[in-house]
C-alpha positions as CSV (number, residue, x, y, z in Angstrom):
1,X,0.0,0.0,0.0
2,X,3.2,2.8,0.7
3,X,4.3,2.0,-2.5
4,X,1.0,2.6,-4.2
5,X,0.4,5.5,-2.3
6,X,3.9,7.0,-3.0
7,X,3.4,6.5,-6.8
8,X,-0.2,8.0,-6.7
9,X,0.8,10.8,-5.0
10,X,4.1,11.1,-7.4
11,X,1.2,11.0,-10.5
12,X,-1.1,13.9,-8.6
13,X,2.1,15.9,-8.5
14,X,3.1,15.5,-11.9
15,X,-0.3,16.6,-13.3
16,X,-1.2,19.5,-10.4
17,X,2.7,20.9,-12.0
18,X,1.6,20.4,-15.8
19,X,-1.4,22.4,-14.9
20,X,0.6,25.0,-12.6
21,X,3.3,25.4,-15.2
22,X,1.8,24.6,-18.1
23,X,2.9,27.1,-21.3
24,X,4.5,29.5,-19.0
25,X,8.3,30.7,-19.8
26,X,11.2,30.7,-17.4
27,X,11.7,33.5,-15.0
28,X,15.1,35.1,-15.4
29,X,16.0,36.2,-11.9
30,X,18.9,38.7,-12.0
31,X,19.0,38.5,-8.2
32,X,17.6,37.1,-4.8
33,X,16.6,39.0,-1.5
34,X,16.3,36.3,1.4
35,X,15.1,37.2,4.5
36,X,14.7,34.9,7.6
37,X,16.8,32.8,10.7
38,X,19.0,30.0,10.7
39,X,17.4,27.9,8.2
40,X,18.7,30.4,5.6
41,X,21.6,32.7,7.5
42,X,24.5,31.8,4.9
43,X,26.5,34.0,7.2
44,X,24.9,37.1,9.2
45,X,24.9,35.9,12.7
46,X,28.8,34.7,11.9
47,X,29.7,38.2,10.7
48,X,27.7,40.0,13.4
49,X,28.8,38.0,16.8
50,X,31.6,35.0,16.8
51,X,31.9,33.2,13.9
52,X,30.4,29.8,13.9
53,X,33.7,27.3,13.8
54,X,34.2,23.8,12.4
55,X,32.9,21.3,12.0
56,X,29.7,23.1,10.7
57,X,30.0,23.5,6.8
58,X,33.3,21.5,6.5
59,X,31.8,17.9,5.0
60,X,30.6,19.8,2.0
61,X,32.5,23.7,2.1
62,X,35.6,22.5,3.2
63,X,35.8,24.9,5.5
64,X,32.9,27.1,7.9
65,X,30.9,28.6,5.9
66,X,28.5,31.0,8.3
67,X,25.5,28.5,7.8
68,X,24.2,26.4,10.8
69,X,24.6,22.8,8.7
70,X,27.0,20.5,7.5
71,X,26.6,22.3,4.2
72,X,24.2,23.5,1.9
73,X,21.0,25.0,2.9
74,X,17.5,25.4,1.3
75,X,18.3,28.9,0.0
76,X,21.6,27.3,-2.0
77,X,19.7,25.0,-3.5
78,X,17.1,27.6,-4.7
79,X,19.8,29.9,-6.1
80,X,21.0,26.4,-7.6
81,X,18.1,26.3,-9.2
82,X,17.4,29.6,-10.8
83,X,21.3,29.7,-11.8
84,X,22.9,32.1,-9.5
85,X,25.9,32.2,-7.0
86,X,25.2,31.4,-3.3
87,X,24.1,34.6,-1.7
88,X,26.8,36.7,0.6
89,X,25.3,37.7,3.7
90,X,24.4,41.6,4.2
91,X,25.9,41.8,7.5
92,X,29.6,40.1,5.8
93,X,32.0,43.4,5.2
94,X,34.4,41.4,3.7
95,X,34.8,39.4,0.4
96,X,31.2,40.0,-0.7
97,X,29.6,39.9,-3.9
98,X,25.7,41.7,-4.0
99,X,25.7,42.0,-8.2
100,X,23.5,38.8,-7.4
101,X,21.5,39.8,-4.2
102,X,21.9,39.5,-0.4
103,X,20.9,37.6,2.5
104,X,19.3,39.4,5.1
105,X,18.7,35.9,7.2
106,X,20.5,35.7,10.5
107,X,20.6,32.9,12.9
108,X,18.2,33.4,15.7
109,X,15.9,36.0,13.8
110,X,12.5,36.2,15.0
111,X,9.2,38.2,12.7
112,X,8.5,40.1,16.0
113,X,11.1,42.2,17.9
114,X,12.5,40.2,20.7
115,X,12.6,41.1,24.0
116,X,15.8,39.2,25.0
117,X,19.0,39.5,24.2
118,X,21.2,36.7,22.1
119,X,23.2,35.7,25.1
120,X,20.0,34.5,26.8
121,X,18.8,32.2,24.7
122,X,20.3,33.4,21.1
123,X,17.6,35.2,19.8
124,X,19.1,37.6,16.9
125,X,18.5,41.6,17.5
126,X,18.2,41.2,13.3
127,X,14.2,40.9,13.2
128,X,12.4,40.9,10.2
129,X,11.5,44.6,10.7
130,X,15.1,45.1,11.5
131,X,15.9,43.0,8.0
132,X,13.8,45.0,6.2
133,X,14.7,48.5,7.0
134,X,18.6,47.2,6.0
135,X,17.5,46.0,3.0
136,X,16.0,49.5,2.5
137,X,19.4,51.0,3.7
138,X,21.3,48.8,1.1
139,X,19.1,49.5,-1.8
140,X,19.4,52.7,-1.6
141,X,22.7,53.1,-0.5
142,X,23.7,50.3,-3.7
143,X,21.7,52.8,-6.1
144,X,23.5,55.8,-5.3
145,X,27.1,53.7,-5.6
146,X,26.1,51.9,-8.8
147,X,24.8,55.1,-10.6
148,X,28.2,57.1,-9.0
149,X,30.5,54.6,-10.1
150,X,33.0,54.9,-12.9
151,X,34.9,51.8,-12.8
152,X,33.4,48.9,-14.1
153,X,34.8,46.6,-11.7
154,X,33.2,48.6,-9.2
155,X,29.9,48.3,-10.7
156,X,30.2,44.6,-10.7
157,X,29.7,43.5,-7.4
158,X,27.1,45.9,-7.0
159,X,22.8,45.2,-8.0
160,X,21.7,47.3,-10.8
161,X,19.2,49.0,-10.3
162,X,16.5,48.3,-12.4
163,X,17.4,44.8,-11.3
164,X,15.2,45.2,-7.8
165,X,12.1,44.9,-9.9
166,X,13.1,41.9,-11.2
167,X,14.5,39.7,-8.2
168,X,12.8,37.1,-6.1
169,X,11.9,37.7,-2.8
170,X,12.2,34.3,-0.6
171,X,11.2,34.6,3.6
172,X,11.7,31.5,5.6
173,X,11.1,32.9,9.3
174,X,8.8,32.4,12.3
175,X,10.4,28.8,14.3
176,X,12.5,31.3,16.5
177,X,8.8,33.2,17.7
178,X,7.3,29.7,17.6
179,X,10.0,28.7,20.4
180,X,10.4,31.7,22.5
181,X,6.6,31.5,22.8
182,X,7.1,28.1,24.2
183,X,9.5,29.5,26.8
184,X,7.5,32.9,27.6
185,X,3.5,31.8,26.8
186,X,0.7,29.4,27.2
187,X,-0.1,27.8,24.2
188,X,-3.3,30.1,24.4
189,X,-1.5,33.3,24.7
190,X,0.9,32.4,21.5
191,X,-2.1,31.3,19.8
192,X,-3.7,34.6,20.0
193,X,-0.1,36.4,19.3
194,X,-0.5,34.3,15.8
195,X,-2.4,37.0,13.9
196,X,-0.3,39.5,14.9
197,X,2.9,37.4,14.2
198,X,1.7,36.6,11.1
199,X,0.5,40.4,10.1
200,X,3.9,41.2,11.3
201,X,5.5,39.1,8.0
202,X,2.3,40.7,6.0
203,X,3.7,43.7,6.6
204,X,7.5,43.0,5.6
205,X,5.6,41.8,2.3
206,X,3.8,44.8,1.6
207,X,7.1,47.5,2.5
208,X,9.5,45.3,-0.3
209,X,6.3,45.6,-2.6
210,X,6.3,49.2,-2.0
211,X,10.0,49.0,-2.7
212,X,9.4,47.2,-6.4
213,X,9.8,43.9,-5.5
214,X,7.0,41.7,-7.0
215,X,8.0,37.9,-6.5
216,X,8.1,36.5,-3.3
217,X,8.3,32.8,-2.1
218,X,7.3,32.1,1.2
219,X,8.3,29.0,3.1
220,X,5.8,28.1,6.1
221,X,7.7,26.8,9.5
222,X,8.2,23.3,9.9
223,X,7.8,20.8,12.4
224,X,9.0,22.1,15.5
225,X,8.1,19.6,17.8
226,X,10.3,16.9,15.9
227,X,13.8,18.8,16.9
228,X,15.9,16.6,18.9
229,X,16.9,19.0,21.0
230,X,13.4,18.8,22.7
231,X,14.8,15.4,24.2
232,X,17.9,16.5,25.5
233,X,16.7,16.8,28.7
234,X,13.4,14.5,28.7
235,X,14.6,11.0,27.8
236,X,11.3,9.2,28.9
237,X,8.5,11.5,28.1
238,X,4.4,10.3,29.8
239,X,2.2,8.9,27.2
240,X,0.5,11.5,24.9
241,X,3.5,13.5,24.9
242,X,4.4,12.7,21.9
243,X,2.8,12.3,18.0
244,X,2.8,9.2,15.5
245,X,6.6,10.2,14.4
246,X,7.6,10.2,18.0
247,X,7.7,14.3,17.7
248,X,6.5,16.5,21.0
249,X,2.2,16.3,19.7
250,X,1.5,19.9,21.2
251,X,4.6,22.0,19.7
252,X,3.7,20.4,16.1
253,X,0.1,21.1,16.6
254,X,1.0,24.8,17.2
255,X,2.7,25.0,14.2
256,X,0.5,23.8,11.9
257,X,-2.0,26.4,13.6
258,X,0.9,29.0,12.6
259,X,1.2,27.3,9.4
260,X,-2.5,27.6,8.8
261,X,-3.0,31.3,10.0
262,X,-0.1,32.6,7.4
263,X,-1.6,30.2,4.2
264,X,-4.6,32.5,5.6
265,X,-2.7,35.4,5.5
266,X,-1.1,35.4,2.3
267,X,-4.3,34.6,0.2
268,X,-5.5,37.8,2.1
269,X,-1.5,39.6,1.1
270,X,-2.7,38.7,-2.5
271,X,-5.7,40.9,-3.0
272,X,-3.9,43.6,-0.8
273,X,-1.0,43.5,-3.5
274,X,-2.7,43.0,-7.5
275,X,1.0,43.4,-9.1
276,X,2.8,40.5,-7.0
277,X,3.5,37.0,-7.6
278,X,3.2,35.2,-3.9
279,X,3.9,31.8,-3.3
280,X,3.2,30.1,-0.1
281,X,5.5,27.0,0.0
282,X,4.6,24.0,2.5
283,X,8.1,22.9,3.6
284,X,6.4,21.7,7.3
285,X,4.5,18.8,4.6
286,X,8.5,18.0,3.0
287,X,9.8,17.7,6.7
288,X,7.5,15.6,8.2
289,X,6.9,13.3,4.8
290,X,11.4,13.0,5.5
291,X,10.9,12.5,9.1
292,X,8.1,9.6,8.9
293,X,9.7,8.0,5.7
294,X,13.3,7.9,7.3
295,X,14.0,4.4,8.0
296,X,12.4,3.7,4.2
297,X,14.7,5.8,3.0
298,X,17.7,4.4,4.9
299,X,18.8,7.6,7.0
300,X,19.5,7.6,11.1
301,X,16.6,8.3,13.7
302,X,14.7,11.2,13.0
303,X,15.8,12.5,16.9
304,X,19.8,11.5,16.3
305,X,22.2,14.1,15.9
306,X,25.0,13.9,13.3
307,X,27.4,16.9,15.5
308,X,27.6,17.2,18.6
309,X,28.1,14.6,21.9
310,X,24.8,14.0,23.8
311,X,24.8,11.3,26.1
312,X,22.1,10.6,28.6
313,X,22.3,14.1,30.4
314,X,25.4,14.9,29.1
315,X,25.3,17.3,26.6
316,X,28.3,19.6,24.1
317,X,26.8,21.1,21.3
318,X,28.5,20.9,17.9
319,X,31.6,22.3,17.8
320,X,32.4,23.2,21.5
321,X,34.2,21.5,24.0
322,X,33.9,20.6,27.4
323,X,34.8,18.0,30.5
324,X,32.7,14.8,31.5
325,X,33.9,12.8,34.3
326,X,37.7,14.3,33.8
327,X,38.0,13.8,30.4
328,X,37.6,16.8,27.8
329,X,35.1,15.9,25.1
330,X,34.7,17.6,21.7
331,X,31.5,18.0,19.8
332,X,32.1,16.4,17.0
333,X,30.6,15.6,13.6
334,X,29.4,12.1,12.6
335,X,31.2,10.3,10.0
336,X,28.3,10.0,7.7
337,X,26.1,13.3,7.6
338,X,24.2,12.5,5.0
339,X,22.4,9.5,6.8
340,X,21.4,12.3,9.7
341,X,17.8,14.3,9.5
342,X,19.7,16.7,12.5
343,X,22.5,17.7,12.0
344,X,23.0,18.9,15.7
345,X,19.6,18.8,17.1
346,X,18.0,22.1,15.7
347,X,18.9,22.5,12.4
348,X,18.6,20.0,9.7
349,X,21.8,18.1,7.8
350,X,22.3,19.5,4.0
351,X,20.7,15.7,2.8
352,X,17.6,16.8,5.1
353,X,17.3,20.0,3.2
354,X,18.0,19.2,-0.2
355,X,15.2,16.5,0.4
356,X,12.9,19.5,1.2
357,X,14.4,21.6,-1.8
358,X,13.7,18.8,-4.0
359,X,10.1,18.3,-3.2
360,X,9.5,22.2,-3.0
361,X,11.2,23.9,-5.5
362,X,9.3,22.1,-8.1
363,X,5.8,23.4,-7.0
364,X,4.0,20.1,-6.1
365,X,3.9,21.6,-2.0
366,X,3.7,25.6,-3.5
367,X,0.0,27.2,-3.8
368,X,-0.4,28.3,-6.2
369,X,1.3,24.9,-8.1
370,X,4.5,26.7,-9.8
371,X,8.0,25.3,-9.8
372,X,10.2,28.3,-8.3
373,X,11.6,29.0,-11.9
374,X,8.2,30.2,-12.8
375,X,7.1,32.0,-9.6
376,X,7.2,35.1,-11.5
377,X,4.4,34.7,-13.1
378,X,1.1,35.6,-11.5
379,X,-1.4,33.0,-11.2
């Protein structure tokens, strides 16, 4: 029956894309504006505080590479996709390259404004709002240096101006206000902060439309509840605690509320903005399809971690190093990433998210039904 099921569903996507994309030509995207947390940070948080050190990025970069994963993350495989260089991260003074676009995304970033700091609980000070007004800042500060510019070369790692109109417009943001409500609210109270949350995003939305942009591609949050790290410190958790993928039932259950309110939202977003192109993408139905088909597909224990040493109630994250029973410990990487979901408990391993990339990116979880290479077109 799974493998009926799998091949129906396989058929339903291939026709609901034939009908999404049908006749429609290519989108050439001179550029990409990301905005977001972790999930898409290819190296703001690193440039702003201390950078994040090996082993994170060095199975696949070689090297760190500012992104919370043992390599690539959603965002590289979407400007894999629409054939453009991995974006540099607005924050990074150094090195960087914005012909292309920027990333706005840093690790920790929440829609709302925060009211910690990150040294509590590393929540970013970058919030959406906070994003947005320094993507303002850098388009108009990149317009003035590209028009005053009289050395090519100079020009060339700059955006042209006319290319604003033209770029695509991703968000993938909202876990970090999913988890500090968890912290800081009933599940009542963070219900009820949903609309606002999610008006909050709305609103980002509407200020980069106002700025020119017109195509955006919005990722919903994804399954929260199925993070290892919820199980660092409750190893035997009472009956009901947790869902049919062995994922914490109530933190999953607000998240598909979330997820529910901002489909909601956006079909609202759409009659509120005639000229764009929105697409809501349903990466919380990729995750969870990768986290209940995991043994199928021959990868680790959804709640293993790849990097990092967590024993009992012994716990170094990724990367750091402490002392257990006398004997200093590093947090080290597996040797076979690519068989890990996690990679260290919050974020997901590059194989998780090319998974999700590979089932989103082509529009079968996107409403409406348009491969990302399309999304320009208004449906």
């Amino acid at each position: 029956m799974e493998f009926w099921g799998v091949l129906v569903a396989g058929v339903l996507a291939s026709w609901v894309l034939s009908v999404g994309g049908a006749g429609l030509p290519q989108c050439e995207f001179p550029a990409i504006y990301n905005f977001g947390d972790s999930n898409s940070d290819t190296g703001g948080i690193s440039a702003a505080f201390e950078p994040i050190r090996a082993p994170y990025g060095v199975p696949y970069f070689h090297k760190p590479a500012g992104r919370d994963c043992d390599g690539r993350l959603i965002i590289d495989f979407i400007a894999e996709k629409v054939k453009l260089p991995y974006l540099h991260a607005y924050l990074n003074s150094l090195g960087a390259n914005f012909r292309h676009g920027a990333n706005f995304a840093t690790g920790g970033s929440t829609i709302r404004r925060p009211n910690e700091t990150i040294y509590q609980y590393g929540i970013s000070p970058f919030s959406l709002d906070m994003q947005i007004v320094q993507f303002q800042q850098f388009k108009a500060r990149a317009t003035e240096m590209y028009n005053q510019a009289k050395d090519p070369s100079e020009k060339d790692k700059l955006p042209r101006p006319e290319d604003f109109a033209k770029a695509l417009y991703t968000f993938d943001i909202g876990q970090n206000d999913l988890s500090m409500g968890f912290r800081t609210m009933s599940f009542d109270q963070l219900r009820a902060a949903m609309p606002d949350i999610t008006n909050q995003l709305a609103s980002a939305v509407q200020h980069l439309y106002q700025q020119g942009g017109r195509t955006f591609w919005i990722h919903n949050t994804g399954p929260i509840g199925c993070l290892p790290v919820n199980f660092f410190y409750k190893l035997n958790p009472e009956p009901g605690y947790v869902d049919q993928y062995g994922c914490v039932k109530t933190q999953n259950e607000m998240a598909m509320e979330f997820n529910r309110q901002l489909k909601d939202r956006i079909i609202k977003l759409r009659t509120e903005l005639p000229e764009a192109s929105i697409t809501h993408v349903d990466v919380y139905t990729a995750k969870i399809t990768l986290i209940g088909n995991a043994k199928n597909l021959g990868m680790a224990n959804p709640l293993k971690v790849c990097c990092g040493y967590h024993v009992n109630y012994d716990h170094i994250w990724c990367g750091n190093k402490a002392t257990i029973n006398k004997t200093e410990v590093f947090g080290n990487s597996c040797e076979n990433p690519s068989a890990f979901i996690s990679w260290d408990g919050v974020h997901y391993s590059q194989a998780a998210n090319q998974y999700v990339a590979d089932r989103t990116l082509n529009g079968s979880l996107a409403d409406p039904p348009i491969p990302i290479t399309q999304a320009c077109h208004k449906q």
